[in-house]
N, C-alpha and C positions, 0 to 999 in steps of 0.2 A: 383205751388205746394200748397201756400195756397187753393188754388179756390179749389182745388182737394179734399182737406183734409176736408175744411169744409164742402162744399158739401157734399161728405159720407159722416161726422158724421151727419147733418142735417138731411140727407137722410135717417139712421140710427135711428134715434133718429126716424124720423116721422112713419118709418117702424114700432118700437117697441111699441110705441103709439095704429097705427091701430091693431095690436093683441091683447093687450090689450081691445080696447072697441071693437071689431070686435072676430069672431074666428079665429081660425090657417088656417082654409081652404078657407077663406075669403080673409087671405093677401095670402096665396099662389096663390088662382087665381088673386090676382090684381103683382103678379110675374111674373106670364105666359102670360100677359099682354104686357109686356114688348117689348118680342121682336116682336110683332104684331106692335106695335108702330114705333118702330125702321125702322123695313118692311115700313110701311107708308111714315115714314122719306125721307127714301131711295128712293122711288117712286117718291115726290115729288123733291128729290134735283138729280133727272134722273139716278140713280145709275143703272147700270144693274146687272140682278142678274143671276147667272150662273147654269147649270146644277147640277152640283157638290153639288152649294150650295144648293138648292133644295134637291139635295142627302144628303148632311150633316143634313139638319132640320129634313127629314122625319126619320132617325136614332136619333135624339136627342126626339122626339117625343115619338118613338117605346120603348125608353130609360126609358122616362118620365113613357108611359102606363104600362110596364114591373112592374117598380117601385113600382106605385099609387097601380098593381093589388094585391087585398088579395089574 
């Protein structure tokens, strides 16, 4: 639980950092980042990934563009 907690706040803290000397759209792509990484993770430690969830990303995606569109 420690590890947990100060992790976030670490995590937090280095987030509010990079906006600070970066812009807003700057840390938000190093956000969407994220689960690309993860994806990688997964590959490497042979996880399979399932149709569904392929379905699931391309609606969080679709989510994402909707969002971002003016």
């Amino acid at each position: 639980m420690i590890l947990g907690v100060v992790g976030t706040g670490i995590a937090n803290i280095l987030f509010f950092k990079l906006i600070q000397i970066s812009s807003p759209v700057f840390a938000t792509s190093v956000t969407y980042l994220i689960p690309v990484v993860a994806f990688f993770w997964g590959l490497l430690d042979h996880e399979m990934l399932t149709s569904i969830q392929f379905f699931g990303a391309f609606i969080i995606l679709i989510g994402v563009y909707l969002s971002a569109k003016k």
